[in-house]
C-alpha positions as CSV (number, residue, x, y, z in Angstrom):
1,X,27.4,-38.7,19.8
2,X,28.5,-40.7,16.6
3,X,29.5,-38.3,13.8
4,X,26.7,-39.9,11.6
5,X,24.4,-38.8,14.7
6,X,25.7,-35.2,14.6
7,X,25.1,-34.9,10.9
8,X,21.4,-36.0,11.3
9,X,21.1,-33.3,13.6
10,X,22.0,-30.8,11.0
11,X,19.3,-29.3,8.3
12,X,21.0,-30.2,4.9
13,X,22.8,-27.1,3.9
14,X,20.5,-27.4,0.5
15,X,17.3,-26.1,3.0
16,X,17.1,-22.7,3.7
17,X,16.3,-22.5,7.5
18,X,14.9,-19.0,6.9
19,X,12.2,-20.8,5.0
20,X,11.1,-23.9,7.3
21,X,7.7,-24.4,7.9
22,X,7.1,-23.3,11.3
23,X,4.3,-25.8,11.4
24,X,3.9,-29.3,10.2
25,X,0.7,-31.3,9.3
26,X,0.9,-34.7,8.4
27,X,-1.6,-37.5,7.9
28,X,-0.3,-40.7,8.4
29,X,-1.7,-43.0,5.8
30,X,-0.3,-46.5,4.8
31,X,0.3,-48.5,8.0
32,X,-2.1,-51.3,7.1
33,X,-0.9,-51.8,3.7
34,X,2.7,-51.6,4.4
35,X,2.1,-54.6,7.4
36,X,0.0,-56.5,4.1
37,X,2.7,-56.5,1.9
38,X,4.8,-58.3,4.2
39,X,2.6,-60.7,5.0
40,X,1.9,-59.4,8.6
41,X,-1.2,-58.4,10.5
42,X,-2.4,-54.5,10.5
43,X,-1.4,-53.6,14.2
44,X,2.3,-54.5,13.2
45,X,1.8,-51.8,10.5
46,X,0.9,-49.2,13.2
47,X,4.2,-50.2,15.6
48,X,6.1,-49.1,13.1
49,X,4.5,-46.1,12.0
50,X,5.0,-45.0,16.1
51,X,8.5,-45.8,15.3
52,X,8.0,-43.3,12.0
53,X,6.4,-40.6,14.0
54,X,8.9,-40.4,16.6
55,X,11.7,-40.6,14.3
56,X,9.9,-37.3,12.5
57,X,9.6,-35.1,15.5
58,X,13.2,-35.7,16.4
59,X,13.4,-34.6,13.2
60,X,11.9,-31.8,13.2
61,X,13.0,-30.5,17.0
62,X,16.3,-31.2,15.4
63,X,15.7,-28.8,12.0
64,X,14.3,-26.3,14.1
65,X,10.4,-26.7,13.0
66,X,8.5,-25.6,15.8
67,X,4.8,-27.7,15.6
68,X,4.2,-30.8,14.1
69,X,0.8,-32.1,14.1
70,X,-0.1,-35.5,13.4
71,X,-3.5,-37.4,12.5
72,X,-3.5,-40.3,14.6
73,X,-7.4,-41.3,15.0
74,X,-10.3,-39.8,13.4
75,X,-13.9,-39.7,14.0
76,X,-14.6,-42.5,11.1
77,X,-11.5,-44.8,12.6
78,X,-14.5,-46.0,14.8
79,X,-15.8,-48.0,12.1
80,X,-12.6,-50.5,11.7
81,X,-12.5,-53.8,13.0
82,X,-13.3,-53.9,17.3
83,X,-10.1,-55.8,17.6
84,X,-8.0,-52.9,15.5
85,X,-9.0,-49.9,17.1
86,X,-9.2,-51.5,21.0
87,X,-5.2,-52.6,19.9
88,X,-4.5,-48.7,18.8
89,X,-5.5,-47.7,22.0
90,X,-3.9,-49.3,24.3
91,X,-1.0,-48.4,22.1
92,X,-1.5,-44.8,22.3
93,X,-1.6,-45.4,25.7
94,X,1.6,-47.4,26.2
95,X,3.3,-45.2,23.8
96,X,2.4,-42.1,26.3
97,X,3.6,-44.0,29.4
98,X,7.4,-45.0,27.3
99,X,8.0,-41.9,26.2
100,X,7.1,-39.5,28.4
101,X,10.5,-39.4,30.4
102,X,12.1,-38.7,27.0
103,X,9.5,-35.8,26.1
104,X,10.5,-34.0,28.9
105,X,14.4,-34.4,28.4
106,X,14.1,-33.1,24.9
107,X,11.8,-30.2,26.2
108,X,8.5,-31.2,23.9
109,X,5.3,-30.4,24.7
110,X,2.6,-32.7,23.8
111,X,-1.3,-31.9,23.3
112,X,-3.8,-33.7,22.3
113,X,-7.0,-32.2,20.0
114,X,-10.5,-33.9,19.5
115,X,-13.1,-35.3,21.0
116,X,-11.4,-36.7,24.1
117,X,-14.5,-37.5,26.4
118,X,-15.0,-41.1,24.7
119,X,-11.6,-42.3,24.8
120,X,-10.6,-45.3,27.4
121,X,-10.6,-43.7,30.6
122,X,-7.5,-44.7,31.6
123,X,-6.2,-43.4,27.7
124,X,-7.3,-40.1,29.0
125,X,-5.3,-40.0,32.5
126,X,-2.6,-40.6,30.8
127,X,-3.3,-37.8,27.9
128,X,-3.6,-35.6,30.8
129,X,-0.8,-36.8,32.5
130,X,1.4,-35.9,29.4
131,X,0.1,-32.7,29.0
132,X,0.2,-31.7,32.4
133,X,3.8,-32.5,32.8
134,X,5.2,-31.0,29.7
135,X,3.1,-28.1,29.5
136,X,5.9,-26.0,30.3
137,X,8.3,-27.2,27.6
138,X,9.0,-25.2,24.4
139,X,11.4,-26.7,22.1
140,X,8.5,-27.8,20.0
141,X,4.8,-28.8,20.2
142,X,4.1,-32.2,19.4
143,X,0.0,-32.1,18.8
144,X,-1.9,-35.9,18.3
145,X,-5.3,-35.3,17.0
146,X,-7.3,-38.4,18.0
147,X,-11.1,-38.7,17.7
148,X,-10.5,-35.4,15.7
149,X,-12.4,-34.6,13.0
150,X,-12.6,-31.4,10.9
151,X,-16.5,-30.8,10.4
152,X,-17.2,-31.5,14.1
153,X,-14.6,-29.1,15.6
154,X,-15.7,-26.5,13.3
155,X,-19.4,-27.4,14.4
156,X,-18.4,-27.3,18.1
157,X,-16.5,-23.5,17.5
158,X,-19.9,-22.4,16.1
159,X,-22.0,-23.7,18.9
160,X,-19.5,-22.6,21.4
161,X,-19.9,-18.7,19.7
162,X,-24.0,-18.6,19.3
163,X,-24.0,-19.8,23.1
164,X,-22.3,-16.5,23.8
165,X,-24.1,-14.7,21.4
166,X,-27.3,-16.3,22.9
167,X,-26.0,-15.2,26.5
168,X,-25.3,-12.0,25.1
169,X,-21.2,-12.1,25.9
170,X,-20.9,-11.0,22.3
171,X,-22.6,-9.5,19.2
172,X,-22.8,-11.4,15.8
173,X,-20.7,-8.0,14.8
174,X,-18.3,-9.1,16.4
175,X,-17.6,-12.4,14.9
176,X,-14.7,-13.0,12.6
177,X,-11.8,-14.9,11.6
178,X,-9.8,-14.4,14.7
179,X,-12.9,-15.1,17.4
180,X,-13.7,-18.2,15.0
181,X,-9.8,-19.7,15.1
182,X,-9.8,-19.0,18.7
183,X,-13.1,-21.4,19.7
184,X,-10.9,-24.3,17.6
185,X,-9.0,-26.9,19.1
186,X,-6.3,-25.3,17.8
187,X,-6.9,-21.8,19.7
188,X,-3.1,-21.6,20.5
189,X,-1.1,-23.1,17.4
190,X,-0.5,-20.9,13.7
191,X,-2.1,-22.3,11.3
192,X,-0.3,-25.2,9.4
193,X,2.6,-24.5,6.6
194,X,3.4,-27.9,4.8
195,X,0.5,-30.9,5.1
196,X,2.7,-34.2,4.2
197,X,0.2,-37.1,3.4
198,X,1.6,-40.2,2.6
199,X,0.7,-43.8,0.2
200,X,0.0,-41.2,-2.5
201,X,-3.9,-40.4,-1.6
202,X,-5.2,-37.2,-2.3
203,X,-7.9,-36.2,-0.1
204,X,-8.1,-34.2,3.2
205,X,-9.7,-36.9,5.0
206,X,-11.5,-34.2,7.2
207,X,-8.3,-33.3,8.7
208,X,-8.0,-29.3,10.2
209,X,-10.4,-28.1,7.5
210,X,-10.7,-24.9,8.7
211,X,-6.8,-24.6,9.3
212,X,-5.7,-25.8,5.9
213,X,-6.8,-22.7,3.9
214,X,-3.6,-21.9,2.9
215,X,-1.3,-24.9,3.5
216,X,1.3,-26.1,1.3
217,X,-0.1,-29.7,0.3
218,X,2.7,-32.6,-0.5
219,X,2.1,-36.4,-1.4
220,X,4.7,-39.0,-1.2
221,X,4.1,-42.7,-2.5
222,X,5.8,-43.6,0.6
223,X,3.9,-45.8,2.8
224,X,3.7,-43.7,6.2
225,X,6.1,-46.4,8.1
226,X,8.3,-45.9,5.0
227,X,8.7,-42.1,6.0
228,X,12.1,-41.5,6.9
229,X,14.4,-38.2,7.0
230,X,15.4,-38.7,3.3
231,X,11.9,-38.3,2.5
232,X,11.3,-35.5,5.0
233,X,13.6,-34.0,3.4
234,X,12.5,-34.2,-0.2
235,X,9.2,-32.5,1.6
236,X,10.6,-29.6,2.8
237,X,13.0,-29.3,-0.5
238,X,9.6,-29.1,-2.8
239,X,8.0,-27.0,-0.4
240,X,10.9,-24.3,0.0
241,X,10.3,-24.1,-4.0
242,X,6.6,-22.5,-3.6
243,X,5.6,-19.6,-3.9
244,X,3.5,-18.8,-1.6
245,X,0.9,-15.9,-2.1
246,X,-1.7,-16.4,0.3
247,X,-4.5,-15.2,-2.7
248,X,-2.3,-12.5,-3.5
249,X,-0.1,-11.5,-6.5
């Protein structure tokens, strides 16, 4: 390893590592536009946000951040062109198949979170392939949420808890905060810390409504293939400087 390799390893010694997010959100907006500036088609805008993804949960594995959670397809990303979305599948796909080998040496554990059911079937083997094989590795969770969207899983958790009530498993008493976060797709993860959303847009965009409550929000101009360690960093620098009260004084 170079000696410029070992010092991206490193947090910068401005971060506190006592006061990392343990979990990072991040919607990934800008592909399209960054691919238009240059004159090139949309998909060429989503290569190299793959590229920008994987270079972030190196990043993060190697800052000692323990989840990162990315928005890679929502329940609305139906409605782009036919010939976009089929192209994002099949590199969701290809991207599973490349990097799984590496996954597994750098002990991440991948999951995937939405409505999975009307994916490509052969997209789905090789979702549960992934997750099958690194299931067992726990240097940090790496979850895609594709086909997610926010109001849906929250609508799912409440069907999933009046079918029980309904069956009698549980009381209506009995429902609260915890029993709701644990019907979620997100049953196993803390809620997020930091949500990074880049191209400067301020909006939720659906994403882990219900998780949000208390996350630290942070926009960057940055187009999302644009988002690099240096602005990772600047992230994690403004979010070290909140104070975070969680409602309380």
């Amino acid at each position: 390893m170079t000696a410029k390799q070992t010092l991206l390893k490193q947090l910068p010694s401005d971060l506190s590592p006592d006061r990392l997010p343990q979990h990072v959100a991040v919607i990934m907006d800008g592909n399209g536009r960054w691919a238009k500036r240059r004159g090139l088609p949309r998909i060429m805008g989503h290569r190299q946000g793959v590229d920008a993804l994987k270079d972030l949960l190196r990043c993060c594995k190697d800052w000692g951040i323990k989840a990162l959670t990315a928005y890679a397809f929502s329940t609305e990303n139906w409605g782009r062109p036919l010939e976009e979305v089929d192209f994002l599948m099949t590199l969701f796909e290809r991207v599973l198949m490349r990097e799984l080998k590496e996954m597994m040496q750098e002990n991440v554990r991948i999951q995937f979170v939405g409505n999975l059911s009307v994916l490509p079937h052969s997209l789905q083997a090789q979702i549960e392939r992934s997750m099958s094989e690194t299931q067992s590795n726990c240097d940090i969770v790496f979850t895609v949420a594709t086909n997610y969207g926010g109001r849906e899983e929250i609508l799912q958790a409440c069907r999933a808890i009046a079918t029980k009530v309904q069956q009698g498993q549980i009381q209506p008493e009995d429902i609260d905060q915890a029993m709701f976060s644990r019907h979620l797709y997100t049953a196993d993860l803390c809620d997020p810390d930091l949500l990074i959303r880049t191209s400067g847009e301020m909006r939720l965009s659906n994403f882990l409504l219900w998780q949000m409550a208390y996350a630290e929000i942070y926009i960057t101009e940055a187009l999302w293939p644009d988002f690099d360690r240096t602005e990772f960093h600047q992230a994690l620098s403004a979010y070290q400087k909140r104070d975070r009260r969680f409602g309380k004084v």
